[in-house]
LUMTOR-778832 format. One line per field, with one value per atom (N, C-alpha, C, CB): residue number from 1; atom name; z, y, x. Coordinates in pm, whole numbers, plus 50000, padded with zeros to 5 digits. Each point is the difference from the previous one (the first is absolute). Glycine has a CB too. Layout:
seq <- (NUM ...) $
atom <- (CA ...) $
w <- (Z ...) $
v <- (Y ...) $
u <- (X ...) $
This chain:
seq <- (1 1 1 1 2 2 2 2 3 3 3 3 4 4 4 4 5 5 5 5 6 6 6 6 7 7 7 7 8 8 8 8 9 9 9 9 10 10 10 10 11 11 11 11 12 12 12 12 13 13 13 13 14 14 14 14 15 15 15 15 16 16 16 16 17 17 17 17 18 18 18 18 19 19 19 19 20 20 20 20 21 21 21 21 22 22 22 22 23 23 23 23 24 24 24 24 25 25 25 25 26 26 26 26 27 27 27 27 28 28 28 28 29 29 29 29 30 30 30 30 31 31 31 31 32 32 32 32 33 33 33 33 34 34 34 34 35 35 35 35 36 36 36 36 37 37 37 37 38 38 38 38 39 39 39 39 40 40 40 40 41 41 41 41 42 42 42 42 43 43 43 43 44 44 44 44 45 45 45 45 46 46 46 46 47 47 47 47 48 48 48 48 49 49 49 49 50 50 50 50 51 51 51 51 52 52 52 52 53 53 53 53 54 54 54 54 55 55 55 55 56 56 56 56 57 57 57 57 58 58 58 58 59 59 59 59 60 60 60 60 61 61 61 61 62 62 62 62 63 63 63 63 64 64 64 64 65 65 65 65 66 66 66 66 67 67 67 67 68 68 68 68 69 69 69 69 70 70 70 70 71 71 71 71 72 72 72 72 73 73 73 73 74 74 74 74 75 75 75 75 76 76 76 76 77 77 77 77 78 78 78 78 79 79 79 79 80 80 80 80 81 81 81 81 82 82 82 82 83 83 83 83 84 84 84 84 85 85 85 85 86 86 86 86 87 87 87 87 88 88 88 88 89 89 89 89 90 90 90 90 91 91 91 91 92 92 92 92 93 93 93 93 94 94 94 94 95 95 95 95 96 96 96 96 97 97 97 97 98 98 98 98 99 99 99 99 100 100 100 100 101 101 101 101 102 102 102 102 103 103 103 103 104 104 104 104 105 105 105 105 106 106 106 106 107 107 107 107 108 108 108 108 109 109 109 109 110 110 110 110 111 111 111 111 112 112 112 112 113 113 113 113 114 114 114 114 115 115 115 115 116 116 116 116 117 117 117 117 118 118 118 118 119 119 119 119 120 120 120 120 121 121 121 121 122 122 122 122 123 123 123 123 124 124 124 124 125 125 125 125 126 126 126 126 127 127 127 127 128 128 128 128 129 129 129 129 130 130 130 130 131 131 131 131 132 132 132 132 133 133 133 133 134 134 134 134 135 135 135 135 136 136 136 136 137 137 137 137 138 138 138 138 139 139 139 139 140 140 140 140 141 141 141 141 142 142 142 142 143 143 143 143 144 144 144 144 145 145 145 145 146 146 146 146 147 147 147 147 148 148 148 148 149 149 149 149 150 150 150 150 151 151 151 151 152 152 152 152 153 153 153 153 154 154 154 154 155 155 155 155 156 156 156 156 157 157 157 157 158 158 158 158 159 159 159 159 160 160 160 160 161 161 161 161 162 162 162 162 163 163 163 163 164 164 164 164 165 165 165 165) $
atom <- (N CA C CB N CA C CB N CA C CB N CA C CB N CA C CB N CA C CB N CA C CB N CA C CB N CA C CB N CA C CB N CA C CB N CA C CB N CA C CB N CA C CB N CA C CB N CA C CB N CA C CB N CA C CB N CA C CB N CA C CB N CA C CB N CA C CB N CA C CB N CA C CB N CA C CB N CA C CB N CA C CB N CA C CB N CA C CB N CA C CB N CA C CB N CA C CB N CA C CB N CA C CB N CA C CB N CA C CB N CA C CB N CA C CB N CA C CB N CA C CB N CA C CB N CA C CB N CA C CB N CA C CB N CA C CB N CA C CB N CA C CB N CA C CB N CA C CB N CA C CB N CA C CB N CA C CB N CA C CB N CA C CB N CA C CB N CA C CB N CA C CB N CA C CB N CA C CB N CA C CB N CA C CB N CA C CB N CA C CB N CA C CB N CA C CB N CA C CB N CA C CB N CA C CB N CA C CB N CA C CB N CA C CB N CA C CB N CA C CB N CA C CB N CA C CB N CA C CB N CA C CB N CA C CB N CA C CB N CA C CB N CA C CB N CA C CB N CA C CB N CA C CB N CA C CB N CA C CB N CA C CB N CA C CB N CA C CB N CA C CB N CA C CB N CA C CB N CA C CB N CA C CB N CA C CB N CA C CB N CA C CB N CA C CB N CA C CB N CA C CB N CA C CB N CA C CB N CA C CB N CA C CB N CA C CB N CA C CB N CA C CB N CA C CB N CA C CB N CA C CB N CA C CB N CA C CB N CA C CB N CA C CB N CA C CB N CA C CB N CA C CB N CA C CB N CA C CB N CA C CB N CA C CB N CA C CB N CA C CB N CA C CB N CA C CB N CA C CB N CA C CB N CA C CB N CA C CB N CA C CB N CA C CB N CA C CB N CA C CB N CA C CB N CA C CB N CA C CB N CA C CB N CA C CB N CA C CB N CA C CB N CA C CB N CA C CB N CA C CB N CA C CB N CA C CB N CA C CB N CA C CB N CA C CB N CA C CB N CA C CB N CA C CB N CA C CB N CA C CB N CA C CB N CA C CB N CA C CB N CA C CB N CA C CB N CA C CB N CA C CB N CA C CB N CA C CB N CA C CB N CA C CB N CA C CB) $
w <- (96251 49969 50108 49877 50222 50106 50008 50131 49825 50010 49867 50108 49775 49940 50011 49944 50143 50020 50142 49927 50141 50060 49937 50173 49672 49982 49943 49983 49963 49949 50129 49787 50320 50098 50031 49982 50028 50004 50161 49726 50359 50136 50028 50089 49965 49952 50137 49827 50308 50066 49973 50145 49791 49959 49881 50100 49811 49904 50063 49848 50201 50080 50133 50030 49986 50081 49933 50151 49716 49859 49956 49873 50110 49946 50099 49867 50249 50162 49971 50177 49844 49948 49878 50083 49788 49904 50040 49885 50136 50011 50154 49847 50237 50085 49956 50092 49862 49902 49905 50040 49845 49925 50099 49839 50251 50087 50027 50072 49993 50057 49899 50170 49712 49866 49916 50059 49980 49926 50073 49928 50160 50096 50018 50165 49801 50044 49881 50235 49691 49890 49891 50083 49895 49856 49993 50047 50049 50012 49944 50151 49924 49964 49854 50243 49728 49830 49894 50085 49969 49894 50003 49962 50146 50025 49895 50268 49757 49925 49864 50157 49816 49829 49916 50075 50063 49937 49981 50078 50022 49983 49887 50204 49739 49936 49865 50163 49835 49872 49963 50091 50051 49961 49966 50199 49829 49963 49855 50253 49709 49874 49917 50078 49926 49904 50055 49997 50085 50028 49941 50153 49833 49917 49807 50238 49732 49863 49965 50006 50087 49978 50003 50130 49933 49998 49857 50282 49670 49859 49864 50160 49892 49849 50028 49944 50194 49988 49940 50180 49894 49906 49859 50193 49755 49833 49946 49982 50075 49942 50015 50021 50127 49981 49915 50203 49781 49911 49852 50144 49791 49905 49973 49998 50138 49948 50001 50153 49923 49994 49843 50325 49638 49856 49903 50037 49967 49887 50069 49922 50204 49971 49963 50156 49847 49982 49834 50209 49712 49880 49921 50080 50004 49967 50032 50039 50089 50006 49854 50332 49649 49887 49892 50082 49874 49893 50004 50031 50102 49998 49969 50093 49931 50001 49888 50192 49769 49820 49917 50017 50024 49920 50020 50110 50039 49993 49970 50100 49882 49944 49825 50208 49749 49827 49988 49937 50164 49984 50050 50014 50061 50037 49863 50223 49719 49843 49919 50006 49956 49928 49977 50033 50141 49999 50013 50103 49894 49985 49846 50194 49741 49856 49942 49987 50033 49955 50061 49946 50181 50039 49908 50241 49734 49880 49913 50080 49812 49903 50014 49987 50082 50001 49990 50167 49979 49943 49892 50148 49800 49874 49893 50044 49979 49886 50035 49942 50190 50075 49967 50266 49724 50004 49852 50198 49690 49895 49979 49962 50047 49980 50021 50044 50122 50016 49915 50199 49750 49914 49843 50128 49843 49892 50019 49942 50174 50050 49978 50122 49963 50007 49827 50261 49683 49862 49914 50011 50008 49939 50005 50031 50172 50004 49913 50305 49740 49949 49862 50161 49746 49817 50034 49866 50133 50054 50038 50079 50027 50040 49886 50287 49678 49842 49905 50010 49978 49829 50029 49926 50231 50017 50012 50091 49965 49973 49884 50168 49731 49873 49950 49999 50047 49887 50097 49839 50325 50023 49919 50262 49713 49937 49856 50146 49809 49813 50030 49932 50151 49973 50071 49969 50121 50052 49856 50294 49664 49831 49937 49974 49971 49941 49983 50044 50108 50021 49993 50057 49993 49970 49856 50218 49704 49839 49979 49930 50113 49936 50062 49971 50123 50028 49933 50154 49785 49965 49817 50234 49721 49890 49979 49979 50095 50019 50025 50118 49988 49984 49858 50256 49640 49931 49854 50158 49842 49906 49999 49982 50162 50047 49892 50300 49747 49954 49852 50181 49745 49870 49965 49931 50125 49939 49993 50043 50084 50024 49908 50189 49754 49881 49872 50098 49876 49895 49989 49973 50124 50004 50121 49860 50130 50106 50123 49846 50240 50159 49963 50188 49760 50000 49930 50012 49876 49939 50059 49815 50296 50071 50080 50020 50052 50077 49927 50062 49889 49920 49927 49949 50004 49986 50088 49853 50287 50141 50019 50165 49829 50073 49945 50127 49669 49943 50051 49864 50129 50015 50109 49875 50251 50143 49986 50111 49798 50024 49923 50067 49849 49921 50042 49817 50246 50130 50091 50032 50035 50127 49907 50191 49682 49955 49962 49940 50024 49957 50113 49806 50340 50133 50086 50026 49923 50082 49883 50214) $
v <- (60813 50136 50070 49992 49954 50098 49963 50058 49796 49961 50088 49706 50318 50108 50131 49883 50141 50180 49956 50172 49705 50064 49999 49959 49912 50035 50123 49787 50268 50147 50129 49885 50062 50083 50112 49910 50030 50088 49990 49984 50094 49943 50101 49914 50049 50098 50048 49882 50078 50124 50135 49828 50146 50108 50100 49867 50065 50033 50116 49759 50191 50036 50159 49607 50357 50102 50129 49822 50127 50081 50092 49759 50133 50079 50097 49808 50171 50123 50092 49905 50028 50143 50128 49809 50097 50054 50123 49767 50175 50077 50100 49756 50217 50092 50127 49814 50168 50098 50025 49926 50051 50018 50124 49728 50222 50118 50101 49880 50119 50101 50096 49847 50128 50022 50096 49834 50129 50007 50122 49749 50221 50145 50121 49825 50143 50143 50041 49954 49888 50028 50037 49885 50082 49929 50172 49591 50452 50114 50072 49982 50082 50104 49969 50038 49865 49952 50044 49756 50177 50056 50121 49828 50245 50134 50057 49995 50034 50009 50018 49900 49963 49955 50113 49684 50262 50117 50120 49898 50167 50135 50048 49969 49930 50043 49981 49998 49893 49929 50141 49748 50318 50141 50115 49951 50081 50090 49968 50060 49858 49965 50003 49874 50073 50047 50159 49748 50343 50133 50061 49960 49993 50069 49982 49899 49948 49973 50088 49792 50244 50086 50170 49791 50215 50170 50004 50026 49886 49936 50051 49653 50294 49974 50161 49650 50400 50160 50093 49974 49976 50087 49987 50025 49861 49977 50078 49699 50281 50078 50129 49835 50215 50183 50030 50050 49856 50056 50000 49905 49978 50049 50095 49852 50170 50079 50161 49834 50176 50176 49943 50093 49788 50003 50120 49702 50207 50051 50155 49721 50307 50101 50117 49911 50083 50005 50051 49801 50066 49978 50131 49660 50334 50137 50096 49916 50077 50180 50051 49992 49919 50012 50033 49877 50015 49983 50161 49709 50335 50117 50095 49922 50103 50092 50015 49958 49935 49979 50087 49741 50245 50076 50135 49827 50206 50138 50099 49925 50014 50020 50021 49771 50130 50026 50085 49804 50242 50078 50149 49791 50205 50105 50052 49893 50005 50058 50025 49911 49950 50119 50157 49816 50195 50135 50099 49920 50069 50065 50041 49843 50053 50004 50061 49783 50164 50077 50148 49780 50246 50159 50100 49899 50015 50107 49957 50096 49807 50034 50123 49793 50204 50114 50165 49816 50191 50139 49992 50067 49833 50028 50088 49762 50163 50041 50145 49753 50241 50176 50101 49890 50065 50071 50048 49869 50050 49976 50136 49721 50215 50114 50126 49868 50142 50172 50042 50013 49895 50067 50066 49817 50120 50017 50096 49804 50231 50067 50167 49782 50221 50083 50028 49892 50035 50039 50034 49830 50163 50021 50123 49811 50226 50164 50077 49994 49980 50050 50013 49887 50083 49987 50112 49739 50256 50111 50117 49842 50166 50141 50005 50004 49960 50016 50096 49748 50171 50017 50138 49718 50288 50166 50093 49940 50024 50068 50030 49942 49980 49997 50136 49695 50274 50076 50134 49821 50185 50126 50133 49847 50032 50065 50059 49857 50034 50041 50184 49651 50311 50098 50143 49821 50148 50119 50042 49892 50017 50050 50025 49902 50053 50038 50154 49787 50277 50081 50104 49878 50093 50123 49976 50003 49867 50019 50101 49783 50214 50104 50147 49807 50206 50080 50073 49885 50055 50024 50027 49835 50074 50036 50116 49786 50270 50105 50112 49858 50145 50088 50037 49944 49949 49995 50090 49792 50111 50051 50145 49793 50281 50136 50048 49950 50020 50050 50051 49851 49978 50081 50030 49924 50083 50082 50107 49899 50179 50141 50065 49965 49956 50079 49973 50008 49908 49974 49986 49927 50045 50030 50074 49808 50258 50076 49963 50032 49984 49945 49952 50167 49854 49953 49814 50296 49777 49838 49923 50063 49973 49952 49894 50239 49827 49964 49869 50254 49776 49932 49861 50270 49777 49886 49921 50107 49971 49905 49889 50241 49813 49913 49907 50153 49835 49906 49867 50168 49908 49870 49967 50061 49983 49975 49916 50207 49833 49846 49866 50137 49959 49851 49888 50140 49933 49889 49937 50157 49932 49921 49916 50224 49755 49883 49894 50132 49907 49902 49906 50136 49946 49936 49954 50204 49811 49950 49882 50229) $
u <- (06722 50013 50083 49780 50209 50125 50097 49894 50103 50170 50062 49976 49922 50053 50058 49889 50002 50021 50124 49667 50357 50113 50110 49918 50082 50142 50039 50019 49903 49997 50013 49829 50162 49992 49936 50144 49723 49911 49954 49939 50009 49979 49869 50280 49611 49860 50047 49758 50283 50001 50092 49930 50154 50037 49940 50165 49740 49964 49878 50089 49922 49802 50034 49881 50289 50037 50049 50046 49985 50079 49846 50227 49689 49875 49954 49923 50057 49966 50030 50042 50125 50110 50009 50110 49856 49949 49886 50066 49843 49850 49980 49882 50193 50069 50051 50048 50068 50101 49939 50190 49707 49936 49876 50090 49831 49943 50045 49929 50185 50080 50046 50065 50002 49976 49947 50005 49881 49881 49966 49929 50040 49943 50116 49842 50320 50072 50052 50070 49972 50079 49965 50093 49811 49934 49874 50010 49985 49907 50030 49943 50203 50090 50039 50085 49969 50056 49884 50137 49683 49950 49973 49938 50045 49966 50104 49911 50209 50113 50026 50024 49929 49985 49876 50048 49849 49891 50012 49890 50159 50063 50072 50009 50116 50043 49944 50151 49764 49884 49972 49857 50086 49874 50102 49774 50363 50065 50072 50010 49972 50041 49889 50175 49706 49858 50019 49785 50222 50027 50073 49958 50159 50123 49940 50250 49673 49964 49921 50026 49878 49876 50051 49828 50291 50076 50064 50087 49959 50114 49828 50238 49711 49936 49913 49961 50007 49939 50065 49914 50249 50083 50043 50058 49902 50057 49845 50188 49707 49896 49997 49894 50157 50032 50084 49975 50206 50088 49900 50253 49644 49946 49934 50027 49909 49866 50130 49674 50432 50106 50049 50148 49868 50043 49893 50090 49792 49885 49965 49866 50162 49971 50160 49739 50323 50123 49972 50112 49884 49997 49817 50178 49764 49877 50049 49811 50310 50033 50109 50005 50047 50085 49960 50095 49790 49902 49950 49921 49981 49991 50061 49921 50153 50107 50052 50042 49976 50039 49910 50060 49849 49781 50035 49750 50297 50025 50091 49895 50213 50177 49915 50243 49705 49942 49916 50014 49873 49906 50041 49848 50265 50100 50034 50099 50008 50033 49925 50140 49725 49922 49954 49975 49999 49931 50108 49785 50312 50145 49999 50137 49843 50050 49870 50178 49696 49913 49980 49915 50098 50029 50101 49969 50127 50059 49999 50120 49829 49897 49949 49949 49931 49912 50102 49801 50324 50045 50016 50091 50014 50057 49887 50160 49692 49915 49955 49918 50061 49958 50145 49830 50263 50115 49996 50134 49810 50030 49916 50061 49745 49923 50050 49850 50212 50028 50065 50005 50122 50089 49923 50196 49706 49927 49920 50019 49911 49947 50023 49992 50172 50112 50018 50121 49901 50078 49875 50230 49641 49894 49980 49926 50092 49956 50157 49819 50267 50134 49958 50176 49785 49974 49928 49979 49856 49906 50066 49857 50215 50065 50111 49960 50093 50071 49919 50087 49816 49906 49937 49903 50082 49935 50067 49859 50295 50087 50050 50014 50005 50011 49880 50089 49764 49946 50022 49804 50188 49995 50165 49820 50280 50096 49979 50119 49837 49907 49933 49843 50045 49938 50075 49787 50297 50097 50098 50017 50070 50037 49926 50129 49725 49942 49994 49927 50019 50002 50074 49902 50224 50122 49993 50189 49837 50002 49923 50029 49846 49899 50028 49806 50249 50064 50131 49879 50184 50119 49942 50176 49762 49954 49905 50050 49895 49903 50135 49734 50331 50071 50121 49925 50104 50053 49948 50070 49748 49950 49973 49933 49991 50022 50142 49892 50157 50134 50065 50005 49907 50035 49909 50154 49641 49921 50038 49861 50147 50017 50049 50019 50099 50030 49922 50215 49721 49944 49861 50189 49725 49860 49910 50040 49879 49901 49995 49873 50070 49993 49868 50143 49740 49912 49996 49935 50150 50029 50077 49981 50104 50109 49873 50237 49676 49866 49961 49910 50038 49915 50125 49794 50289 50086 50067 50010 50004 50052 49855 50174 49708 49927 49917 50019 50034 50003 50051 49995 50114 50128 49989 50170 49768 49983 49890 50087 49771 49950 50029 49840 50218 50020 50101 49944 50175 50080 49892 50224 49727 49864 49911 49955 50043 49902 50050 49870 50306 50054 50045 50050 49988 50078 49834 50297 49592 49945 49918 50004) $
């Protein structure tokens, strides 16, 4: 077996000085290099789950300013319609209050008509009876008594007042 391993050239004191060397440099290593490297790695391990964990707070805040975003709108939408409703139903209502007064208005307007109307009736009435009294005067005098004149004015005087009332 060693005449093997020398033709292969293998030589254990060197092997055995290679391995020292190894685990030497492997110590030395280990304690300056290898500290700092994982320290390092870790650090940046933890700023990267840091940055994942900032990534996904913020995809859940941008959702949660979405939905609410999407209720102020929604809202707003409720009140923009309930705006117009009560717009549209507010004048409804004048229209119908506007309507009444006008009916209102044109109701008393008729009324002050119809009394005007009769207070005019009975003002003609009156001069008629006036004018006919002075007429009939006129041609009794010549043709019948004052007493019958009497007595015949206040025939005909009630008998208009029974007929006009």
């Amino acid at each position: 077996m060693q005449e093997l391993l020398k033709t292969l050239g293998f030589d254990p004191t060197k092997f055995i000085f290679t391995i020292v060397n190894f685990l030497v440099l492997f110590l030395i290593l280990r304690k300056y290099l290898f500290k700092s490297i994982l320290k390092a790695l870790e650090d940046r391990k933890e700023k990267i789950r840091e940055g994942l964990k900032q990534a996904e707070l913020g995809k859940m805040e941008l959702a949660r300013a979405q939905e609410e975003r999407d209720k102020i709108i929604a809202d707003a939408k409720a009140a923009a319609e309930k705006i117009k409703m009560d717009a549209e139903e507010s004048g409804r209502q004048v229209l119908v209050k506007a309507s009444e007064e006008s009916e209102k208005i044109i109701a008393q307007g008729r009324k002050k008509l119809v009394k005007e109307e009769e207070r005019i009736k009975k003002e003609m009435f009156a001069q008629l009876i006036d004018f006919v009294t002075i007429a009939t005067r006129k041609v009794l005098d010549e043709v019948v008594s004052e007493k019958q004149q009497q007595a015949l004015v206040e025939k005909a005087v009630s008998k208009t007042l029974e007929e006009v009332s």
